[in-house]
C-alpha positions, 0 to 999 in steps of 0.5 A: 675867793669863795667858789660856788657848788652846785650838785649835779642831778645824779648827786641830788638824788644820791643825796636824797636817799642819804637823807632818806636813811637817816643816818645823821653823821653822815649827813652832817660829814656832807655838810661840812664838806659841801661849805669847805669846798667854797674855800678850799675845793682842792685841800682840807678833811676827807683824804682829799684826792685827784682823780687823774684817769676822769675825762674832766682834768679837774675832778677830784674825791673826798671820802664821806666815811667808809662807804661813801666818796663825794666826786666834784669837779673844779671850774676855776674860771667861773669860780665854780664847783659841780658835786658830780656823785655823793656814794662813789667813784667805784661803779661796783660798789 
């Protein structure tokens, strides 16, 4: 069963300023990740970790690299996966 990912606008834009910079291994780590969510959202590469204090039970992280975390959320019932955020989920950083 493949699920499908979707981004939210917050994670477009997030995106587009990652592409905006250039930095290809970056973009390429958010590649992988992206096709790796349609198969298994809740195992796999990028300290896969669920965020247990977010108001959606099923939200989850994967670190990107250093800087950056990518926030999704998982809808088993529709098969589905929402990138919520592409930076972090530490609002001061």
């Amino acid at each position: 069963m493949a699920y499908i990912v979707l981004l939210s606008e917050p994670a477009k834009a997030e995106l587009a300023i990652i592409k905006h910079s250039g930095d290809k291994a970056t973009i390429k780590k958010i590649a992988n990740l992206l096709i790796e969510l349609q198969e298994h959202p809740r195992t796999g590469t990028g300290q896969v970790e669920h965020l247990k204090h977010y108001a959606f039970p099923e939200t989850w992280s994967r670190r990107i690299n250093k800087q950056y975390r990518m926030i999704y959320e998982i809808y088993d019932t529709e098969v589905l996966v929402t990138v919520v955020s592409l930076r972090s989920h530490y609002h001061d950083k």
